[in-house]
C-alpha positions in Angstrom: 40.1 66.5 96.2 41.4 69.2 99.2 39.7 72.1 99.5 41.7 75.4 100.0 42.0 75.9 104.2 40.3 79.6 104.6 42.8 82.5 105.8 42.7 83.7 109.0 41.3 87.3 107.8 38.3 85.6 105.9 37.1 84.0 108.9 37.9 87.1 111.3 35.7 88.9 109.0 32.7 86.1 109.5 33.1 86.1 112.9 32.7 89.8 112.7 29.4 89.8 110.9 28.1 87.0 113.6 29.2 89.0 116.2 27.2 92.3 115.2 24.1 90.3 113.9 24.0 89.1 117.9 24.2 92.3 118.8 20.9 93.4 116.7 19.4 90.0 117.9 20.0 90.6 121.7 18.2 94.4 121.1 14.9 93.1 119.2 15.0 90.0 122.0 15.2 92.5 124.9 12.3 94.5 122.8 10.4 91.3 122.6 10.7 90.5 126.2 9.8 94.3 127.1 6.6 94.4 125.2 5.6 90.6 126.9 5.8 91.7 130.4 4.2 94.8 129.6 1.2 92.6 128.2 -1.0 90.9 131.1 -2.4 88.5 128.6 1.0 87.6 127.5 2.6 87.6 131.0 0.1 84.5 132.3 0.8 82.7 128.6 4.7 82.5 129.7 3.6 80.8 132.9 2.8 77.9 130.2 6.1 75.7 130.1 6.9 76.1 126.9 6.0 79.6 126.1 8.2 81.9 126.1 7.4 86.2 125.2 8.0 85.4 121.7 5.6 82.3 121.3 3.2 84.7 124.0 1.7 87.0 121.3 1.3 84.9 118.6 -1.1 82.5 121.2 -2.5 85.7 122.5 -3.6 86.8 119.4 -4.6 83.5 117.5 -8.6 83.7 116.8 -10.4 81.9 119.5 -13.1 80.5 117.4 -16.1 82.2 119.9 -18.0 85.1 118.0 -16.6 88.1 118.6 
């Protein structure tokens, strides 16, 4: 059985939404990366290969298992 082929204006308006939910993505990313470089702890973490700002702060803040 053939399925209908979209319309152009359906995906326009698809391509649309992806395009402004990058935009929102690239503005929290840049907020991510602000707040990682702005943390010393985090900063040596992305020296890690592998970790990146956003993988930084959960390491940073996972529980050591020392007393505190």
């Amino acid at each position: 059985m053939r399925r209908p082929v979209p319309s152009r204006p359906v995906v326009d308006d698809c391509l649309a939404v992806i395009d402004a939910i990058q935009l929102l993505i690239d503005s929290l990313d840049e907020r991510v990366h602000e707040h990682a470089t702005a943390d010393p702890p985090i900063k040596v973490l992305t020296r890690v290969p592998g970790v990146g700002p956003f993988t930084g702060r959960p390491l940073r803040d996972a529980p050591t298992g020392a007393p505190a």
